[in-house]
C-alpha positions in Angstrom: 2.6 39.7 34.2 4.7 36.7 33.9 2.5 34.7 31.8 2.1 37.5 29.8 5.9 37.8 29.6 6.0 34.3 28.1 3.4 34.3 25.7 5.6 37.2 24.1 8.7 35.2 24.5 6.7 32.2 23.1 5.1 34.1 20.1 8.8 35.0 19.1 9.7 31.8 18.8 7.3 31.2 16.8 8.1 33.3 14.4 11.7 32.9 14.8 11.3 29.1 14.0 8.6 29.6 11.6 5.9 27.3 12.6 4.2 25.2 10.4 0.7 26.3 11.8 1.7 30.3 11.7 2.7 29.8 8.3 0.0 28.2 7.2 -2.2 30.9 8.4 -0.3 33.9 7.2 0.2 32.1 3.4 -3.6 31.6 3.5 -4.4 34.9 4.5 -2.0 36.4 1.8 -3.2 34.4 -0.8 -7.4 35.2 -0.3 -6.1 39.1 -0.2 -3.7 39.5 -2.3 -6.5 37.8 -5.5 -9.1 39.4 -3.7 -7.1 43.3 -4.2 -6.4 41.6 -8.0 -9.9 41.1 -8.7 -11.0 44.4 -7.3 -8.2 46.2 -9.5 -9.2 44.7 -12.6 -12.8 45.6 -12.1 -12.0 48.2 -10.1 -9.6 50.7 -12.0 -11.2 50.8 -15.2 -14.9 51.4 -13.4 -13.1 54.8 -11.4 -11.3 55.8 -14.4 -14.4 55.6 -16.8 -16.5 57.8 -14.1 -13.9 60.5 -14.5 -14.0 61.0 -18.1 -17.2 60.1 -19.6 -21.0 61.8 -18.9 -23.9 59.8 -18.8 -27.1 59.8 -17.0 -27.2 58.4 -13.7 -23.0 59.4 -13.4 -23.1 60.9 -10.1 -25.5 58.9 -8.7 -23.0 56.1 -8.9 -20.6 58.5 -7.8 -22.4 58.9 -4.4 -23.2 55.5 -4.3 -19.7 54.4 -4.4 -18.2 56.9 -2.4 -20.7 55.4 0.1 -20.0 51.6 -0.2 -16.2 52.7 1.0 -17.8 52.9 4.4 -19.2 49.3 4.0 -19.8 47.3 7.4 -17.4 44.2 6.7 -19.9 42.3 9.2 -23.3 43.2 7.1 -21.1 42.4 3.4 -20.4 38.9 5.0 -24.3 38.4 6.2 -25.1 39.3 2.3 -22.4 36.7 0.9 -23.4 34.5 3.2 -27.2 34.1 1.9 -26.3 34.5 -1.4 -23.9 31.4 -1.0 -26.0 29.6 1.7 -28.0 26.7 0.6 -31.4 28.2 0.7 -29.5 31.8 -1.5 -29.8 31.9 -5.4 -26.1 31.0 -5.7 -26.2 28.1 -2.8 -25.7 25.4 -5.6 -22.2 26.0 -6.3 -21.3 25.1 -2.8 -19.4 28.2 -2.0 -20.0 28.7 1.5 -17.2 28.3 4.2 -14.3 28.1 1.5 -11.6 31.2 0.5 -13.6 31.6 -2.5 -16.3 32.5 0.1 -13.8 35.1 1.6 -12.3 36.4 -1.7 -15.8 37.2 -2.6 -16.9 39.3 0.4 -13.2 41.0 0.2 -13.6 42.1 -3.3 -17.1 43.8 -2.4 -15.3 45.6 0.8 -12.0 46.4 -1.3 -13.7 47.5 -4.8 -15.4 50.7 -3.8 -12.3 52.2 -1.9 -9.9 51.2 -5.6 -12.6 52.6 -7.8 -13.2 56.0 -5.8 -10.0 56.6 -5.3 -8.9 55.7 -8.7 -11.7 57.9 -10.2 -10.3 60.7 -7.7 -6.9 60.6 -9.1 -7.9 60.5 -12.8 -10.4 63.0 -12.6 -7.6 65.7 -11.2 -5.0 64.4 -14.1 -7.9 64.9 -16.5 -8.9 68.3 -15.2 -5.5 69.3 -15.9 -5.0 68.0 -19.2 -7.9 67.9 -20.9 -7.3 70.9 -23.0 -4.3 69.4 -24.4 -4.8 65.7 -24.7 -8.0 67.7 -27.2 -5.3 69.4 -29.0 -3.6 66.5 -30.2 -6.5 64.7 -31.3 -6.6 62.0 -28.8 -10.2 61.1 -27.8 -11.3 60.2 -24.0 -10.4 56.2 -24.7 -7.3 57.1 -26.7 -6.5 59.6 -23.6 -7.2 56.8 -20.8 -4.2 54.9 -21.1 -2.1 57.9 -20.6 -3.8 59.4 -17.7 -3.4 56.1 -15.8 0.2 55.8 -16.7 0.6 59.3 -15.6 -1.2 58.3 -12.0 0.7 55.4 -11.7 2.1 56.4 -8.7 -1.1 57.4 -6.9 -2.9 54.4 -7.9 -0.2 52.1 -6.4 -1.1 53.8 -3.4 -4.7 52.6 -3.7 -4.0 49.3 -4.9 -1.8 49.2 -1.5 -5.2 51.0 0.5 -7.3 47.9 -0.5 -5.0 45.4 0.5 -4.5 47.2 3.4 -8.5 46.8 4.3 -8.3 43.1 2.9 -5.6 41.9 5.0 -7.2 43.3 7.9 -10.5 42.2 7.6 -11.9 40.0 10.4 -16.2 40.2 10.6 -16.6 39.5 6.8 -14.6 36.3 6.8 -15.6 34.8 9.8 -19.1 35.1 9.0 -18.5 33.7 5.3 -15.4 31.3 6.0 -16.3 30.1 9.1 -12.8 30.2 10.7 -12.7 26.4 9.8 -9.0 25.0 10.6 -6.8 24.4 7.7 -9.2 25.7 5.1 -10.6 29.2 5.9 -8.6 30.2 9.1 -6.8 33.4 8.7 -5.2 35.8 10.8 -7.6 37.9 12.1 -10.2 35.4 12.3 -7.0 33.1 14.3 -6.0 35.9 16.3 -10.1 36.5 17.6 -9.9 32.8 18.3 -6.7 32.5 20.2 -7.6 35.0 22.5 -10.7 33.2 23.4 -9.2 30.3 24.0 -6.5 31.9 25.7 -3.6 31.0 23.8 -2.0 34.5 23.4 1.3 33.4 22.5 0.0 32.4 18.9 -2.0 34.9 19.1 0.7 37.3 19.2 2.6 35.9 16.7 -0.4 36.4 14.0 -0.5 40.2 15.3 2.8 40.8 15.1 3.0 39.5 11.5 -0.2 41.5 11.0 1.3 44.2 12.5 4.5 44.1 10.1 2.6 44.1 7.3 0.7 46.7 8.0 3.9 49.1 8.7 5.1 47.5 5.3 2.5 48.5 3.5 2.5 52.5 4.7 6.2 52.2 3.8 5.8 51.4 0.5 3.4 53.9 -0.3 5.7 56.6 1.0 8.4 55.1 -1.0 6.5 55.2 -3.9 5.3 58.5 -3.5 8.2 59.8 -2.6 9.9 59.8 -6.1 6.7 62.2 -7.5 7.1 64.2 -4.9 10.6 64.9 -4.9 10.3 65.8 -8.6 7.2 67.7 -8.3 6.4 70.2 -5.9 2.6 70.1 -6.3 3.0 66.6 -5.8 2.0 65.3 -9.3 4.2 63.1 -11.6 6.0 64.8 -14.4 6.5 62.0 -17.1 3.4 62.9 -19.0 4.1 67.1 -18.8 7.0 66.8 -20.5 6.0 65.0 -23.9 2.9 67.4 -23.4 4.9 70.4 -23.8 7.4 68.9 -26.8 4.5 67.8 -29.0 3.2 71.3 -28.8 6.0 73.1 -29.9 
């Protein structure tokens, strides 16, 4: 009880002081999420968006099919990555393996699906509703895109925040592709697994709790984000858009 005492009193100094070797970690394992998420938006967005407005063959069979990839085992998306990138793999000439570019990789597979369903969830409800009247005006799907996504902005924050919210927390992918090498691909969960096999819990501790914090942080933001949409709509939807809606038509 008294070592474990210390290790907390030791892991807050830690952070208090802001060791070089905490740091280190916890810039690393921001920067490999936060372009991983940017990736996965980019593709991401525009992929969920287009599967709510347009019909073509095959449609909901990639709707079921990435509805399912949101379940992804992190552990079998890293053993993938990692023979793709592995000398003997197709892509092993670029030397790839055991870098963050590994990492980023297998994090934009794991984080894609969950922006693109969710994206494709929110625009297909915003479409439902306005459909009729986006028609009215003229606008065509395309033309209409832009709007609906500005209308959702709110709810799609909330799924960019969901993916990083998987990405940061991400531990068997990462390992299995970055190899938890010191200085290069070591990042917090993959530090924090390590610690506590070695024993050390006081760094250990420190990683969780900044882990920990960033995890409350990022549930706060999506309530504060929400929170304006909600206050001015009861049915919880943003009313920017309705309003222009409604003086066009007169």
């Amino acid at each position: 009880m008294i070592e474990f005492s210390e290790a907390f009193g030791v892991a807050f100094s830690l952070l208090i002081s802001l060791d070089h070797e905490l740091a280190e970690i916890v810039m690393l394992s921001l920067s490999v999420s936060l372009v991983a998420v940017f990736i996965a938006i980019i593709v991401g967005m525009p992929l969920g968006a287009a599967l709510a407005i347009f019909t073509f063959p095959g449609r909901k069979f990639i709707i079921v099919g990435l509805n399912s990839l949101m379940g992804l085992p992190p552990v079998v998306v890293g053993l993938v990555v990692y023979i793709l990138l592995s000398r003997s793999g197709p892509l092993g000439v670029l030397g790839l393996l055991f870098t963050p570019t590994a990492m980023i990789i297998a994090q934009v597979i794991l984080v894609l699906p969950i922006i693109a369903a969710l994206t494709r969830q929110i625009v297909v409800e915003l479409w439902s509703e306005y459909e009729e009247q986006l028609r009215s005006l003229g606008a065509t799907p395309w033309q209409a895109l832009p709007t609906l996504l500005w209308d959702g902005r709110y709810s799609l924050v909330t799924a960019m925040l969901a993916g990083f919210g998987r990405a940061i927390a991400e531990v068997g992918a990462v390992m299995i592709v970055g190899g938890n090498i010191d200085h290069v691909t070591r990042v917090m969960t993959t530090a924090i697994a390590l610690e506590v096999s070695k024993g050390d819990l006081a760094l250990a501790l420190g990683l969780g709790g900044v882990l920990i914090f960033l995890s409350v942080g990022v549930n706060a933001l999506a309530y504060l984000i929400n929170k304006p949409a909600s206050l001015n709509n009861p049915i919880n939807k943003p009313t920017l858009f309705r309003s222009p809606i409604k003086e066009n038509v007169r």
